[in-house]
C-alpha angles and dihedrals in degrees: 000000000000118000134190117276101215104224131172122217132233112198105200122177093015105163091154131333133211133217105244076040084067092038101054088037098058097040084046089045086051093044085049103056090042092053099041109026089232114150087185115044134154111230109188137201137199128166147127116264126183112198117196100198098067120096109229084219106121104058116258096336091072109043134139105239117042139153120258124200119175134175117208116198112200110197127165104270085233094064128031095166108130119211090222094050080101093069095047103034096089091053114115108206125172104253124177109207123206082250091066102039085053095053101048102248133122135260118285129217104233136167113262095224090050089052093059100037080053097059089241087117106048099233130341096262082064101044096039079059096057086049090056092052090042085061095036094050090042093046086056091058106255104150108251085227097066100037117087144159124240116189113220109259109227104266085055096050112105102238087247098056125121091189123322125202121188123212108230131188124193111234135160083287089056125254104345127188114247102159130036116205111190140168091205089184108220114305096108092074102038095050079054096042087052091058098031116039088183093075109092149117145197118296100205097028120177116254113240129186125304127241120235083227115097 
């Protein structure tokens, strides 16, 4: 007898999904645990959308075709500690809170491990996420100074959202989204559980080894 395995899932580099991108991720996320035996997997994306409804009207950020490359991080809803925090904990990024944002004030520079430890970042699989993107961005040559990370207030927050940050860089349009970073907790895979039974894993899986990738 096969249950379900409750996941929640940690959509990195979302810049948009689709839905047969959902679909194919969390079938993949569930063959993958059964297979594996792996409570906590990475599931990417990457594909070309075209999406009708966009006006082409502000220069190459608004476009009707664009790619699309998306990381999904399934972890057990009971524990979102993530092994790496360690290695990003000690970053000091500028991050901009709802509280904040409420309030009226700026964005602050803070420490990545005392946001979490705070409770600003919802758990540390979310914020050592925000710290990958924070190197990646800034390996790729966006300026520290005009990168920053605004966390969803609540009437912009998807029902289903645990916490949600965006990656913003300031350009000559002013500061532009470029990376989502979402818990989306795990209603991904039960809207799809409800429409395909066959999706299911393992509920006590056996742990195997873990990668030196993520």
């Amino acid at each position: 007898m096969r249950s379900i395995l409750p996941m929640t899932s940690l959509t990195v580099f979302s810049l948009r999904q689709t839905p047969a991108e959902t679909s194919s991720t969390a079938v993949a996320a569930a063959a993958i645990v059964e297979t594996h035996g792996k409570k906590k997997t990475n599931v990417g994306i990457k594909s070309s959308s075209r999406e009708i409804k966009i006006s082409p009207h502000q220069g190459l950020l608004r476009v009707r075709e664009f790619t699309l490359a998306e990381i999904e991080h399934f972890v057990g809803p009971e524990d979102k500690s993530h092994p790496k925090f360690v290695h990003v904990a000690n970053l000091e990024l500028l991050m901009f809170p709802r509280e904040e944002q409420l309030a009226g004030k700026s964005a602050k520079s803070m420490i990545l491990g005392e946001a979490v430890s705070k409770g600003i970042i919802n758990n540390e699989t979310l914020g050592y996420f925000i710290g990958r993107v924070y190197l990646f961005l800034t390996r790729l040559g966006i300026d520290k100074d005009g990168l920053r990370f605004r966390q969803h207030l609540p009437n912009e927050m998807a029902q289903y959202a645990a916490d949600c940050w965006d990656a913003e860089i300031e350009c000559s349009y002013g500061w532009i989204e470029c990376v989502g970073i979402a818990d989306r907790s795990a209603y991904d895979l039960l809207a799809h559980l409800v429409r395909n039974q066959d999706l299911f894993a393992p509920k006590n899986a056996v742990m195997s080894s873990d990668c030196d990738k993520l």
